[in-house]
C-alpha positions in Angstrom: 0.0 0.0 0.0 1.5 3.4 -1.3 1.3 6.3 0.8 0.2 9.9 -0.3 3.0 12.3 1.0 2.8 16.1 -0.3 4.3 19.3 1.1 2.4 22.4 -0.5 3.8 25.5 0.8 2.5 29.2 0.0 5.9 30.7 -0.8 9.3 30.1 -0.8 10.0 33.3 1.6 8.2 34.5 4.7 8.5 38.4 5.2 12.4 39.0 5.0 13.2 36.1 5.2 16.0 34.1 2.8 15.1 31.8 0.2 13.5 28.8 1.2 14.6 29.6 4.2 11.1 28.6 6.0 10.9 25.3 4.4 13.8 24.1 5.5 12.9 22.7 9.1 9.4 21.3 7.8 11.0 19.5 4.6 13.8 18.2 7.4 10.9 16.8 8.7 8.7 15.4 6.2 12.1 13.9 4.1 12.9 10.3 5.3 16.5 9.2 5.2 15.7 6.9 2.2 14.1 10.3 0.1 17.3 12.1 -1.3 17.2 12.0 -5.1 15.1 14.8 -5.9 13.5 15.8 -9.1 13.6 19.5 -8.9 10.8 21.0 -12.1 11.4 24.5 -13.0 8.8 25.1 -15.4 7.2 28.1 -13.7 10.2 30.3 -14.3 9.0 32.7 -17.3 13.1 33.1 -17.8 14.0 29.6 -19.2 17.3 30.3 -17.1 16.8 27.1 -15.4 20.6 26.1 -14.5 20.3 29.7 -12.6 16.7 28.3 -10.5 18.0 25.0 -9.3 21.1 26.5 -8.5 19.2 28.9 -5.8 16.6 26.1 -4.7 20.5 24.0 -4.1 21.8 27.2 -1.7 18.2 27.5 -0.2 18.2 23.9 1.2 22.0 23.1 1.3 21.7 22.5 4.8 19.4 19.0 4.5 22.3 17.3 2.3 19.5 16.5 -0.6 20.8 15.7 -4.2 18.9 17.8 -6.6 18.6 17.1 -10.2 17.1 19.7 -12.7 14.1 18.0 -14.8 15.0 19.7 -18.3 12.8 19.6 -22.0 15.0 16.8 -23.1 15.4 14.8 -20.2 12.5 15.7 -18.2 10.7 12.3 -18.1 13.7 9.6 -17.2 14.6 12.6 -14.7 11.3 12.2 -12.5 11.0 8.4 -13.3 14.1 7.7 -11.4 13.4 10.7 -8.5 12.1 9.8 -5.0 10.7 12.9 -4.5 9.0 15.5 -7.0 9.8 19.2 -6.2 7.6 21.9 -8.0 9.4 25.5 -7.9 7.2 28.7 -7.9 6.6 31.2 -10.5 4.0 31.6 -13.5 1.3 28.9 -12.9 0.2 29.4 -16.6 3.3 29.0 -17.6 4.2 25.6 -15.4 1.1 23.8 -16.4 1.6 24.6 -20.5 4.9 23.0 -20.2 4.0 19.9 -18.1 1.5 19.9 -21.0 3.6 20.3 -23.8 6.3 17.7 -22.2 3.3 15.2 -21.4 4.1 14.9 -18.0 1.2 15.5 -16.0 -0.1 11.9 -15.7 3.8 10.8 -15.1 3.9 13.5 -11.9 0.3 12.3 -11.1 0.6 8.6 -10.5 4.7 8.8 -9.5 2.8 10.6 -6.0 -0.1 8.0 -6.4 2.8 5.1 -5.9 4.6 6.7 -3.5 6.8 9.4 -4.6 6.5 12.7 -2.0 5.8 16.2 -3.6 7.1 19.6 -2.6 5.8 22.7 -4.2 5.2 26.1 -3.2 3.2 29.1 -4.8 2.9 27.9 -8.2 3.9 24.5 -7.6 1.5 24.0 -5.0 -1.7 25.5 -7.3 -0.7 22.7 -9.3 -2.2 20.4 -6.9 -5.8 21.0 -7.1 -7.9 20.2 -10.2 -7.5 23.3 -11.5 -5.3 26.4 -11.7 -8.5 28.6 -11.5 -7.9 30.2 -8.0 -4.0 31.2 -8.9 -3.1 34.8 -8.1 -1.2 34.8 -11.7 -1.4 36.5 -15.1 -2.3 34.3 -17.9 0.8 34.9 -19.7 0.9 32.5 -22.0 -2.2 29.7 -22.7 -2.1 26.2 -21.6 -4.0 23.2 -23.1 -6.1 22.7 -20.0 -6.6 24.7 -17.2 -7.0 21.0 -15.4 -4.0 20.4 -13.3 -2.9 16.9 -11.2 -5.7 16.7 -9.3 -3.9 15.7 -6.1 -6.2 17.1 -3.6 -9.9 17.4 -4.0 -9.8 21.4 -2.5 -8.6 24.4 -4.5 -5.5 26.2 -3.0 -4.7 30.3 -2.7 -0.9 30.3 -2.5 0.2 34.3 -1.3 -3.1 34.6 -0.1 -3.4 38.2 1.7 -7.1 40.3 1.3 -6.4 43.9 1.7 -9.5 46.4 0.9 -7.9 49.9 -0.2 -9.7 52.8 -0.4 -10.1 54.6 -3.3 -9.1 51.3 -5.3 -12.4 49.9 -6.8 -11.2 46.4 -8.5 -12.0 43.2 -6.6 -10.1 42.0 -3.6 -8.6 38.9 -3.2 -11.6 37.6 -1.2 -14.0 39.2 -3.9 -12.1 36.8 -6.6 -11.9 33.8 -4.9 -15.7 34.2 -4.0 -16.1 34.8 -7.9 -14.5 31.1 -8.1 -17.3 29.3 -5.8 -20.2 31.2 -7.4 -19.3 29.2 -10.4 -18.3 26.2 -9.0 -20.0 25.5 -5.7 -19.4 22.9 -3.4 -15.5 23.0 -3.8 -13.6 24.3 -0.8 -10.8 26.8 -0.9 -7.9 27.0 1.1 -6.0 30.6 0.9 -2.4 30.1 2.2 -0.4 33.4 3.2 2.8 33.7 3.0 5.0 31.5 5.2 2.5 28.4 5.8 1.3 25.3 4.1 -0.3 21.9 4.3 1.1 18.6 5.2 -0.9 16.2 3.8 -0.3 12.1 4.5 -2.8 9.9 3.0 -6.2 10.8 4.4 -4.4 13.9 6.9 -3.8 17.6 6.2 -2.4 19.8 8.7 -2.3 22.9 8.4 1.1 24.9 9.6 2.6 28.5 10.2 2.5 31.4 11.9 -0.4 33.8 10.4 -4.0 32.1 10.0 -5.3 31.1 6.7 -8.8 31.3 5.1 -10.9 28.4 4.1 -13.8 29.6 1.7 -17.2 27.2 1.1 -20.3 27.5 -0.4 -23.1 25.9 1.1 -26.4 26.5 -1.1 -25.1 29.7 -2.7 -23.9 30.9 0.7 -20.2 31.5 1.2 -18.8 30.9 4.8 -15.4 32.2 5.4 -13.6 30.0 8.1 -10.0 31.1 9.7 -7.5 28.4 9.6 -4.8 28.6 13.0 -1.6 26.6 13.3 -2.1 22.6 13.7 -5.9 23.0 12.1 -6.9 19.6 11.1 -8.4 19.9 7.3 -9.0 16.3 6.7 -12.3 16.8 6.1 -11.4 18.4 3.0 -10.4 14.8 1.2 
């Protein structure tokens, strides 16, 4: 019996923090002593410098001794076959999920975690998650074959989630959007992450961790509830 191991963090910085530099202790954690080989994908980078992004996620988590290898075009599929753990970097969500399009990955990443394999991702890696991209903070830069993404977890995640009403701004707040999301899909729960927390999720557990609360948004019969999430909250209720 496989195991269902995923790490989805918000961001990879908290405040003034340095990179990564929140994740470290938790993927200390969550890593067992067999998980080292990593397959590190950098698709959300709208740069293509992708040497230059696995050689920051390296420094960021130098201290936990992990042996990173880049998932490139060419390579990208024998990369994450022989990996023990899939790590999803952050960026342009549009971006990340054309490529693992274009490269045919998606069912590859799907069912390596199905049989075992852990995930990391934050930001845009963790958006990648849910069924869909649809409650991702980013632009639509460039357009993907599907909006559909691994469907990992049966929630929607808000990575960098932060609601801030300004006066004298009159667009929609972040609340405002992700409400827009529910209205036309109801009965699918989201789960806005601020910067510097997460979800642990082990088979039919997810723990929510960090410092500031988080948000979890429902509609129930065309009425949105709005829940704060503290430190520790048990959300295996979502699965």
């Amino acid at each position: 019996m496989f195991t269902t191991r995923i790490l989805a963090f918000s961001s990879s910085r908290a405040g003034n923090s340095g990179y990564l530099e929140p994740t470290v202790p938790v993927i200390k954690k969550f890593i067992t002593s067999s998980e080292k080989n990593i397959a590190f994908i950098p698709f959300a980078s709208t740069d293509n410098n992708y040497e230059e992004y696995a050689s920051k996620v390296r420094i960021g988590l130098k201290d936990l001794s992990l042996h990173i290898h880049l998932v490139l075009p060419d390579k990208a599929k024998s990369t994450i076959e022989k990996s023990d753990v899939i790590m999803v970097g952050g960026g342009n969500t549009f971006k990340l999920i054309h490529d693992i399009y274009e490269l045919k990955l998606l069912d590859l990443i799907r069912n390596k975690v199905n049989n075992g394999a852990a995930y990391i991702g934050w930001s845009a890696g963790s958006n990648i998650l849910s069924a869909t991209i649809g409650t991702t903070n980013d632009m639509p830069i460039i357009e993907p074959r599907s909006f559909n993404a691994l469907g990992l977890l049966p929630f929607q995640i808000n990575p960098h989630y932060f609601n801030q009403k300004t006066e004298g701004f009159n667009g929609e707040t972040r609340d405002q959007r992700l409400e827009e999301f529910l209205a036309i899909n109801p009965g699918i729960s989201i789960v806005g992450l601020p910067e510097g927390t997460g979800l642990h999720i082990e088979n039919d557990s997810v723990k929510y961790f960090g410092e500031e609360t988080g948000i979890l948004f429902q509609n129930f019969e065309t009425n949105i509830i709005k829940k704060e999430i503290n430190t520790g909250a048990d959300l295996s209720f979502l699965l």
